[in-house]
Each structure stands twice: as structure tokens, then as C-alpha cells.
SEVEXTI-280243 format. One line per field, with one value per residue: residue in three letters; chain; x negated, y negated, z of N, C-alpha, C in turn. Coordinates in nm, 3 decimals. Layout:
<pts>
res = [ala;...]
chain = [A;...]
nc1 = [X;...]
nc2 = [Y;...]
nc3 = [Z;...]
cac1 = [X;...]
cac2 = [Y;...]
cac3 = [Z;...]
cc1 = [X;...]
cc2 = [Y;...]
cc3 = [Z;...]
</pts>
This chain:
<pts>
res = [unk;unk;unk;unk;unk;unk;unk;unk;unk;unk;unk;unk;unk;unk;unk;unk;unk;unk;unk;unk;unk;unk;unk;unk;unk;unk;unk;unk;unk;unk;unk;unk;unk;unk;unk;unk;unk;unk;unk;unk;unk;unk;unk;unk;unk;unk;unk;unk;unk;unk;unk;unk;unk;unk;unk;unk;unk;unk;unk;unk;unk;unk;unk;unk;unk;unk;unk;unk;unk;unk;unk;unk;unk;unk;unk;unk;unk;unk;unk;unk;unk;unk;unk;unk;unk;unk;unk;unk;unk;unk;unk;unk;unk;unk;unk;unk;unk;unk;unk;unk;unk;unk;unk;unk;unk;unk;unk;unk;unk;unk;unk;unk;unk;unk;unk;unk;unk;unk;unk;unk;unk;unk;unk;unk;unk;unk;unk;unk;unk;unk;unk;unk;unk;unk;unk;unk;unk;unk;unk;unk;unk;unk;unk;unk;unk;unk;unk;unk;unk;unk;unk;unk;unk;unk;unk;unk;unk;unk;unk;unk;unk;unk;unk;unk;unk;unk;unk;unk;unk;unk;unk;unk;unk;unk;unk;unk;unk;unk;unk;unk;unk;unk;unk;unk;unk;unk;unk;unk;unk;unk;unk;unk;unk]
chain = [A;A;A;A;A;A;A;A;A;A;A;A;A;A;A;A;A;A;A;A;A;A;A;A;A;A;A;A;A;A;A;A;A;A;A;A;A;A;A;A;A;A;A;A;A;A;A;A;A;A;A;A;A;A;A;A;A;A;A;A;A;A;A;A;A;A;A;A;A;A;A;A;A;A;A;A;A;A;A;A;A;A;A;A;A;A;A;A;A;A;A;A;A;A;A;A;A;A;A;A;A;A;A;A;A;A;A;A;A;A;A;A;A;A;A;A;A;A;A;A;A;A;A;A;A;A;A;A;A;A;A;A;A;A;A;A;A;A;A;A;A;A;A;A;A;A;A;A;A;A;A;A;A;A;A;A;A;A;A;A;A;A;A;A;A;A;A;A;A;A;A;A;A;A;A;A;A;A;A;A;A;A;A;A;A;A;A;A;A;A;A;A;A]
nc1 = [-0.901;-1.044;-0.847;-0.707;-0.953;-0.943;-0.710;-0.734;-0.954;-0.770;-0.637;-0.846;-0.846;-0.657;-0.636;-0.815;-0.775;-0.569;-0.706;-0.833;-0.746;-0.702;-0.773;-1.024;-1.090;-1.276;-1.239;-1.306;-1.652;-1.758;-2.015;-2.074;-2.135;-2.224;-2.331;-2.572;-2.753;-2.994;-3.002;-2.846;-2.660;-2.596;-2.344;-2.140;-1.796;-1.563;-1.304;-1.116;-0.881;-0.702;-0.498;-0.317;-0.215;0.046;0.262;0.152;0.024;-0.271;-0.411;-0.724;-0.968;-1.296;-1.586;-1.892;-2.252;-2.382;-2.351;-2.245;-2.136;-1.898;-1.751;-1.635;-1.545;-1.328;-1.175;-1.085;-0.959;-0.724;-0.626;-0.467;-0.317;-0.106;0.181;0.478;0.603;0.841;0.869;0.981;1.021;0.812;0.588;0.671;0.797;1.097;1.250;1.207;1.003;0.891;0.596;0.483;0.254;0.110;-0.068;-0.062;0.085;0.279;0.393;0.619;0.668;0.880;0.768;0.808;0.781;0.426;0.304;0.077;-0.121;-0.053;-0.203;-0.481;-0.787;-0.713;-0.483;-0.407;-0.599;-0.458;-0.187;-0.333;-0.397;-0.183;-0.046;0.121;0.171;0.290;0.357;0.405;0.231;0.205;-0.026;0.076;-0.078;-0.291;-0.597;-0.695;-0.840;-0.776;-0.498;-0.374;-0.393;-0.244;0.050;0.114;0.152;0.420;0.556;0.594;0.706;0.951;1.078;1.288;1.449;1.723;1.872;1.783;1.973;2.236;2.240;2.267;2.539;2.700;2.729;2.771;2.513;2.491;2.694;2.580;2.357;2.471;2.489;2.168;1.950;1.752;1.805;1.798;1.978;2.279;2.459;2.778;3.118;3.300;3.618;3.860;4.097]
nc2 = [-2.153;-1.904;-1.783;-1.776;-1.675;-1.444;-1.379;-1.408;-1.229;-0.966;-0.981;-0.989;-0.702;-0.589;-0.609;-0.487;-0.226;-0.189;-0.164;-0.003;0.220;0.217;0.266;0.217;0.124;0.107;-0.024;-0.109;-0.250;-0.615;-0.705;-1.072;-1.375;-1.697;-1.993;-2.198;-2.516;-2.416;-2.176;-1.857;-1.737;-1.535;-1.310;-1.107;-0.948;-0.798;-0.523;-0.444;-0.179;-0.139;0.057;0.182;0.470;0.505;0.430;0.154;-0.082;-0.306;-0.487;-0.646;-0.922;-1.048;-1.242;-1.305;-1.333;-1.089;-0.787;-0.603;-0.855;-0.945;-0.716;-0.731;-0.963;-0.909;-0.701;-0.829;-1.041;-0.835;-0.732;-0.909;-0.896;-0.682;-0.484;-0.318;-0.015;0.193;0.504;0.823;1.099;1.094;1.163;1.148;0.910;0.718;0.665;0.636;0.442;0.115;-0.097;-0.391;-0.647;-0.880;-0.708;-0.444;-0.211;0.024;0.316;0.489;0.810;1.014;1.307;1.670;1.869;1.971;1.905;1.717;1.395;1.294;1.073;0.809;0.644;0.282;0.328;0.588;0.485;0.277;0.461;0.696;0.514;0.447;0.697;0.854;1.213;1.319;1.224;1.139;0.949;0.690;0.544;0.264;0.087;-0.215;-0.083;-0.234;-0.275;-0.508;-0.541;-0.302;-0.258;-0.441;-0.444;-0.181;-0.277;-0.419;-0.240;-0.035;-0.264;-0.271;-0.048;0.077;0.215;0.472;0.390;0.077;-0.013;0.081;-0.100;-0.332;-0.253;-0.233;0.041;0.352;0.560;0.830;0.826;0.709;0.829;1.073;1.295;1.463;1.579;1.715;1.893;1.761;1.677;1.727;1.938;1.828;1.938;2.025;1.917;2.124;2.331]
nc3 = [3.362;3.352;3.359;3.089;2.920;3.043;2.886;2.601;2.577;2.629;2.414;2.225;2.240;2.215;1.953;1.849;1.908;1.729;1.539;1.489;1.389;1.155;0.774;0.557;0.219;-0.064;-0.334;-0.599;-0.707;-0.852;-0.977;-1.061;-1.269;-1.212;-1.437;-1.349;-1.354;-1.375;-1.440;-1.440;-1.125;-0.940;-0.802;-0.608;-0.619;-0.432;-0.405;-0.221;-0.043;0.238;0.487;0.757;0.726;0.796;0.662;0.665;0.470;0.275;0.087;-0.056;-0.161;-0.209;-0.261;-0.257;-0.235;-0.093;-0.108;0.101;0.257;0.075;0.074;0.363;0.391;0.191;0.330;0.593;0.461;0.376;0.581;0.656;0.525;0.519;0.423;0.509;0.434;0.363;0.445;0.356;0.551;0.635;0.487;0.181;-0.082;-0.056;-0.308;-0.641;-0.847;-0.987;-1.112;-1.233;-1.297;-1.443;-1.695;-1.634;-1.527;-1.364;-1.243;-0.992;-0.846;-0.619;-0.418;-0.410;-0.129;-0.061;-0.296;-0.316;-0.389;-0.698;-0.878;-1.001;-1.000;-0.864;-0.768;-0.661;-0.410;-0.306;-0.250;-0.117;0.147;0.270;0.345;0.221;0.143;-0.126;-0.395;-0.707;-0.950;-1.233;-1.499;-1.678;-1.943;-1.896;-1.750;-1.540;-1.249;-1.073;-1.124;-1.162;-0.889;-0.748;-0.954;-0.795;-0.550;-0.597;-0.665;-0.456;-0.238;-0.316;-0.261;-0.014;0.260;0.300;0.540;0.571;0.327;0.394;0.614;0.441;0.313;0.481;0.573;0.673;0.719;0.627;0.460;0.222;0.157;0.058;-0.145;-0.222;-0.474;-0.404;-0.193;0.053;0.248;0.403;0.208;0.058;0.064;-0.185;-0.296;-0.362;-0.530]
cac1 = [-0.998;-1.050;-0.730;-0.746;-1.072;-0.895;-0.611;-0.817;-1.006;-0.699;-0.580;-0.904;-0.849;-0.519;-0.677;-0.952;-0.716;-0.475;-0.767;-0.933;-0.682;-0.712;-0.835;-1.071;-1.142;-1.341;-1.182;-1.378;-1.747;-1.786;-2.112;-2.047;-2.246;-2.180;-2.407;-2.585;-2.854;-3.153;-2.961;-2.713;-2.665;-2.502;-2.262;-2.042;-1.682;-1.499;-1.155;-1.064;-0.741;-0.682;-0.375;-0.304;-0.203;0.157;0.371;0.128;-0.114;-0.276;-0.542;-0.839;-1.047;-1.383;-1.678;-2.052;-2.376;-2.452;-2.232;-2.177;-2.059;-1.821;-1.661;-1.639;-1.424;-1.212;-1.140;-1.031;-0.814;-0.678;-0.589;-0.420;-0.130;-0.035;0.331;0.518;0.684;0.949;0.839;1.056;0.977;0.672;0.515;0.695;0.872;1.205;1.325;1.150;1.007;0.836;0.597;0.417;0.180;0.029;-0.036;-0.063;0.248;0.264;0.537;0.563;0.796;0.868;0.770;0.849;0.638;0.319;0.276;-0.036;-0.099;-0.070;-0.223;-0.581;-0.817;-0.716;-0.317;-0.509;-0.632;-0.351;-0.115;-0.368;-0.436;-0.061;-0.063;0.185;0.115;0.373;0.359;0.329;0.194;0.107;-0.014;0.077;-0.098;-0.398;-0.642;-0.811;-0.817;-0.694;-0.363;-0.305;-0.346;-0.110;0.148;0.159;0.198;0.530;0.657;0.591;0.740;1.069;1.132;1.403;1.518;1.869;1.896;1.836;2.086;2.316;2.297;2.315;2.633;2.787;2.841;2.654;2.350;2.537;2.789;2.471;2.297;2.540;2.415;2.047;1.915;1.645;1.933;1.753;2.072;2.397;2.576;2.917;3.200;3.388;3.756;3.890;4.273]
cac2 = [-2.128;-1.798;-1.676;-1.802;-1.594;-1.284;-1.330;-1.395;-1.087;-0.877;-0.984;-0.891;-0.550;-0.509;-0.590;-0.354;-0.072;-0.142;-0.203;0.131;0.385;0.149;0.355;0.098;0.187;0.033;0.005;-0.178;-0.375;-0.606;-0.847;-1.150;-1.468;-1.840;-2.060;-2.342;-2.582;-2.370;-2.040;-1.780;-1.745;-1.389;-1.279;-1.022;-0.951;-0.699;-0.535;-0.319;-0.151;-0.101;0.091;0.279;0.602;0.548;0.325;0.004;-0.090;-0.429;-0.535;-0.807;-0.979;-1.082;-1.259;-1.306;-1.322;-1.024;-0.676;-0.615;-0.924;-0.938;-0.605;-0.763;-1.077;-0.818;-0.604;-0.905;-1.059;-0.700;-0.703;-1.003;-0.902;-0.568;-0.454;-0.214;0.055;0.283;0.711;0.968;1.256;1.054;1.190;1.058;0.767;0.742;0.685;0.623;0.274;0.060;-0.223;-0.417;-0.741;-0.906;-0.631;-0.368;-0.096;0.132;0.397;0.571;0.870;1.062;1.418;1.779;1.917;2.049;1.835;1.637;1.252;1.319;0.926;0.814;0.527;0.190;0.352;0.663;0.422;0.251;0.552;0.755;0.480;0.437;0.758;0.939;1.284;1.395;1.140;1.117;0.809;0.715;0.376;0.230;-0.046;-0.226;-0.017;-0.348;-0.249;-0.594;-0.562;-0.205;-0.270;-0.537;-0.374;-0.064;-0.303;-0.434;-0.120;-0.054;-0.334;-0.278;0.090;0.042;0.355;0.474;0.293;-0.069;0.051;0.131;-0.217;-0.454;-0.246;-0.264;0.155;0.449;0.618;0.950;0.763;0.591;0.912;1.165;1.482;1.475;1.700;1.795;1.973;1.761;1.597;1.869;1.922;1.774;1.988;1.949;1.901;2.267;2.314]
cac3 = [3.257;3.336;3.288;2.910;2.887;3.037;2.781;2.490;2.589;2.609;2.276;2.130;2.218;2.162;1.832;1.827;1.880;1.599;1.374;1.495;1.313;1.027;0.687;0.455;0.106;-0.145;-0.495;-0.706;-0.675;-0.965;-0.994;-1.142;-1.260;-1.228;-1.499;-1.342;-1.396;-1.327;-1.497;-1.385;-0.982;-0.923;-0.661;-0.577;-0.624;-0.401;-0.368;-0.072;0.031;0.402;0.594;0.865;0.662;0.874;0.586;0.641;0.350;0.279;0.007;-0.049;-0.230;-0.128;-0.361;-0.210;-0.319;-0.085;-0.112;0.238;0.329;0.016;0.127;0.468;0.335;0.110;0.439;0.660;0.380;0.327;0.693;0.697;0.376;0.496;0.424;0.550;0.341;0.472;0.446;0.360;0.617;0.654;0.375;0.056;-0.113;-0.084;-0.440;-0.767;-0.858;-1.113;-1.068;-1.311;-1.270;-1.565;-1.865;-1.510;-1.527;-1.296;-1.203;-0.851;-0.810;-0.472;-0.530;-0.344;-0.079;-0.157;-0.410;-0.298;-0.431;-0.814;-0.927;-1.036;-0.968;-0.771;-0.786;-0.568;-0.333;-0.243;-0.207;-0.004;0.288;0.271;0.416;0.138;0.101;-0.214;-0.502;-0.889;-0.995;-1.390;-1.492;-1.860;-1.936;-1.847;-1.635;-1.446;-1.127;-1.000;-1.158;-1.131;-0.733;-0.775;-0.986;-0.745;-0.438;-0.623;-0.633;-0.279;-0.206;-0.372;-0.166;0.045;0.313;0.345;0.660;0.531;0.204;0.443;0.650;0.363;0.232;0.608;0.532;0.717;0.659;0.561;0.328;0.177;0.116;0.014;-0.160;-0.247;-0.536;-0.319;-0.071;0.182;0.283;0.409;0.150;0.133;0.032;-0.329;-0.346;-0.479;-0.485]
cc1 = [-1.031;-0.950;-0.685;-0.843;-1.007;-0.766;-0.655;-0.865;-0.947;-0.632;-0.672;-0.879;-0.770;-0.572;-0.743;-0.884;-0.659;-0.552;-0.882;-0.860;-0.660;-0.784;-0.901;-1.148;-1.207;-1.290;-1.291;-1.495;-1.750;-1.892;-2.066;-2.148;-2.180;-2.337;-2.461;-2.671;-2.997;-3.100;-2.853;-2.746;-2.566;-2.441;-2.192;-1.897;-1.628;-1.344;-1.142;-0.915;-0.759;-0.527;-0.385;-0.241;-0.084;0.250;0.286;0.054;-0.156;-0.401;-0.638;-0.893;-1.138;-1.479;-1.794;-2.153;-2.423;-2.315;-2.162;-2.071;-1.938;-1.711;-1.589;-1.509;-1.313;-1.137;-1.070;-0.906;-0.696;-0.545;-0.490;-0.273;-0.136;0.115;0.344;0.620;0.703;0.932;0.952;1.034;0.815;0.548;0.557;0.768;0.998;1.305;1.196;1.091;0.923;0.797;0.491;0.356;0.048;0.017;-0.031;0.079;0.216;0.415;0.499;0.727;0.815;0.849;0.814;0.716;0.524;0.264;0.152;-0.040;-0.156;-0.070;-0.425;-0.620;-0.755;-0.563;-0.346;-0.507;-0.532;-0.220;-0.174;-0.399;-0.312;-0.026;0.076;0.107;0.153;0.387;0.315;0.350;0.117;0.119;-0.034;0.025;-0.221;-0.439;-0.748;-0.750;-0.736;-0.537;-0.338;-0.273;-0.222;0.027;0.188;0.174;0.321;0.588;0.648;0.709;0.889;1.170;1.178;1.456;1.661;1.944;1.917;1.951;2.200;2.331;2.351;2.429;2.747;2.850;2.737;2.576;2.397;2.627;2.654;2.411;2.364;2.515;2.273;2.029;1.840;1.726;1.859;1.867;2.223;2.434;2.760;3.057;3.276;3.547;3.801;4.036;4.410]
cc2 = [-1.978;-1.719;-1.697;-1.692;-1.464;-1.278;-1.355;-1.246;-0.941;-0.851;-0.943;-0.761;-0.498;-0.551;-0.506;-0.263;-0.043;-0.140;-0.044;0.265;0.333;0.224;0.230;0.177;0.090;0.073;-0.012;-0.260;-0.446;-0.776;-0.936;-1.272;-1.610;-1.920;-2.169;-2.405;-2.540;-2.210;-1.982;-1.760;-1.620;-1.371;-1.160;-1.003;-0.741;-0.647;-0.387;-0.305;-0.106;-0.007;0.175;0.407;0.627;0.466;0.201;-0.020;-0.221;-0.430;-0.712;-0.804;-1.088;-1.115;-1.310;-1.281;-1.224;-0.883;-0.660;-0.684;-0.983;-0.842;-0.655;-0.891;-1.021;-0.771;-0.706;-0.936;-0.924;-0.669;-0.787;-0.974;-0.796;-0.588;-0.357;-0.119;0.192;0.433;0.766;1.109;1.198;1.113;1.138;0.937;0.817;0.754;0.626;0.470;0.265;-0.047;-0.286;-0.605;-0.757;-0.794;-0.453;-0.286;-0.025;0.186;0.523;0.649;0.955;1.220;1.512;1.820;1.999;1.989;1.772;1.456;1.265;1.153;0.929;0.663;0.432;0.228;0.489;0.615;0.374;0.372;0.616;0.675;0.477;0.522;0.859;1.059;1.391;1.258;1.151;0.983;0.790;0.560;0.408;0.115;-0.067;-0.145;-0.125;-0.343;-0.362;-0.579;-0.454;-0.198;-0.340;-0.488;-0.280;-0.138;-0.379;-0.324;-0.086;-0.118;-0.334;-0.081;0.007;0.219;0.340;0.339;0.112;-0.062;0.022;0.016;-0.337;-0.403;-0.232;-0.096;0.249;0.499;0.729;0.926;0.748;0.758;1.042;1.274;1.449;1.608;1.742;1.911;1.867;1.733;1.724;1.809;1.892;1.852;1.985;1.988;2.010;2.221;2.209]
cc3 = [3.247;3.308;3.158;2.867;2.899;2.906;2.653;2.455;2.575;2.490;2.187;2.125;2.225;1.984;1.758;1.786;1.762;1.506;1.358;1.444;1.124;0.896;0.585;0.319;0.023;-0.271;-0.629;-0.681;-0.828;-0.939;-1.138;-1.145;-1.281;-1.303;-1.412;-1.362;-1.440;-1.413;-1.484;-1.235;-0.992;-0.757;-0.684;-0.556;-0.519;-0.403;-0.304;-0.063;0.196;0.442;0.706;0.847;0.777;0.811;0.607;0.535;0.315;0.120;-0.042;-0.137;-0.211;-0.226;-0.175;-0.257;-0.269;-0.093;0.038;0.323;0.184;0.049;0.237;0.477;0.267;0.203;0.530;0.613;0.392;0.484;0.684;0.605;0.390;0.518;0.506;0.430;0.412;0.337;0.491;0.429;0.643;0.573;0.233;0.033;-0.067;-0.211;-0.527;-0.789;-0.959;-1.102;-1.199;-1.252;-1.397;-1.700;-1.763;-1.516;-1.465;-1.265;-1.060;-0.874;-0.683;-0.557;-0.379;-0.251;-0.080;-0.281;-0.434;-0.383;-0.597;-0.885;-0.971;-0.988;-0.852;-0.723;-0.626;-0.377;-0.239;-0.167;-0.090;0.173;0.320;0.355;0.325;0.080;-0.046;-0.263;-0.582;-0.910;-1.179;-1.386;-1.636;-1.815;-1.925;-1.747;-1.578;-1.285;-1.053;-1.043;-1.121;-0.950;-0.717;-0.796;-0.881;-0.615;-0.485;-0.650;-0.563;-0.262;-0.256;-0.307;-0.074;0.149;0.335;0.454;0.625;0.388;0.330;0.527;0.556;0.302;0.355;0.626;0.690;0.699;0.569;0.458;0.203;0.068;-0.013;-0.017;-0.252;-0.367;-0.492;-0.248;0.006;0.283;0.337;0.284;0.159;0.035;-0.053;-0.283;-0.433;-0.389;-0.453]
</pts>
């Protein structure tokens, strides 16, 4: 019995830790009202992004009649559906993408360094816990925060690094890559003569 207790105990705080470099943002509060017999009854709607500003990112959605503990249900959920998305130099995307969800468009492109996180609103949010420090982001479309989160975690979700490229085509990483317009990549020598 006690050695249940000690491994319980150790799993909380192998929990603690990972949840202590964790970044939590608040996107959106939006009070809402349910009609009922006696009138309207109000609550609270939240939506949080979470990551660990190292490629993980997650987001929630939390209702309550008090704010706190709406945030609090957003932030758990949030925890629970993080991805992972594979960093270029650990600061940008790797290639270009495009995600859309309901009337929600969004477009993510990798940018040059120095660039800083060129996006707005709930698009913002997501990128910066992400932990990307070179990105242009524009959203067409609806600006309702629930979708634009949405949309921009399907384009996430559709980055891909060299490396997995390069297993599902059975090739190498340096085949895969080839010559970068950035230069980041050596250049590979043209065929003269």
C-alpha cells in the first residue's frame, strides 16, 4: 500500500515538472446565457492555449458560471490535446502551410531570422506558446477566435521535417532537402561541361 502511494506520488511530480515550463495563455473570455424558467442563468466560456514554447502546443475549452474556474477547465483540456510540431533551427516552420476550419483560413509561412512572430489575435497565441520565433501568419476569413485557433492548429499539424519526408520516401535527409533558397542547406554543385 505504501508503495502505490510512493508511486502515485512520484508520478505527480514527474507531472508537476513537465507542467512547470508549461506557457498558458488566455485567448478569448466570452459570457454567455442559458434561458430558463426563472430567466437567463449566465456562465462563462473560456479558450486557452498552452505549450511548452519547445514545438508542443495544446488548446481548451472551458464554460462556468465563475471565470476562474472556466479558465481552469480550458487549461486542463488544453493540456490534455497537445501536439507536437517539428522546428526548423528551433525557431521556425519548416515549410509553408494552410489550414482552414469552418469559414476560419489561415496561412502560416516560415520566415528569415530576425523576423519576429508577424500574426495577430488567437493566430498570435498559438504561434507564440509554440515557441516559434520567425513567422508570418495572415488569416482570411472569419475572425472567431474558435475557428481561427482551430484552423491554425491544422496547419500545424500538417508540418512535416525533412527527417520524417525522408523516412516515408525510404531516401536521406540530404537527398530530401537539396538546395534551400535560404542557402541554409550546402549547396550542391551544377553539372557544367
Amino acid at each position: 500500500m505504501a508503495r502505490r502511494n510512493e508511486e502515485r506520488g512520484d508520478r505527480r511530480n514527474r507531472e508537476e515538472e513537465r507542467d512547470s515550463d508549461i506557457v498558458e495563455k488566455l485567448v478569448h473570455i466570452n459570457r454567455v446565457a442559458a434561458t430558463v424558467k426563472g430567466g437567463r442563468r449566465f456562465s462563462f466560456a473560456a479558450l486557452m492555449v498552452v505549450g511548452d514554447q519547445k514545438g508542443r502546443v495544446g488548446f481548451g475549452h472551458g464554460k462556468a458560471r465563475e471565470v476562474p474556474e472556466a479558465i481552469r477547465k480550458a487549461t486542463e483540456e488544453a493540456k490534455k490535446t497537445m501536439i507536437r510540431v517539428p522546428l526548423r533551427e528551433s525557431r521556425t516552420l519548416h515549410h509553408d502551410g494552410n489550414g482552414r476550419w469552418g469559414a476560419g483560413k489561415v496561412m502560416v509561412r516560415a520566415a528569415a531570422p530576425g523576423t519576429g512572430v508577424i500574426a495577430g489575435g488567437p493566430m498570435r497565441a498559438v504561434l507564440e506558446t509554440l515557441g516559434v520565433q520567425d513567422v508570418v501568419g495572415k488569416s482570411v476569413g472569419s475572425s472567431n477566435p474558435y475557428n481561427m485557433v482551430r484552423a491554425t492548429f491544422e496547419a500545424l499539424k500538417a508540418q512535416s521535417s525533412p527527417r520524417q519526408v525522408a523516412n516515408k520516401r525510404g531516401k536521406k535527409v540530404a537527398d530530401v532537402i537539396g538546395r534551400r533558397a535560404d542557402g541554409a542547406s550546402a549547396a550542391i554543385p551544377d553539372a557544367e561541361g
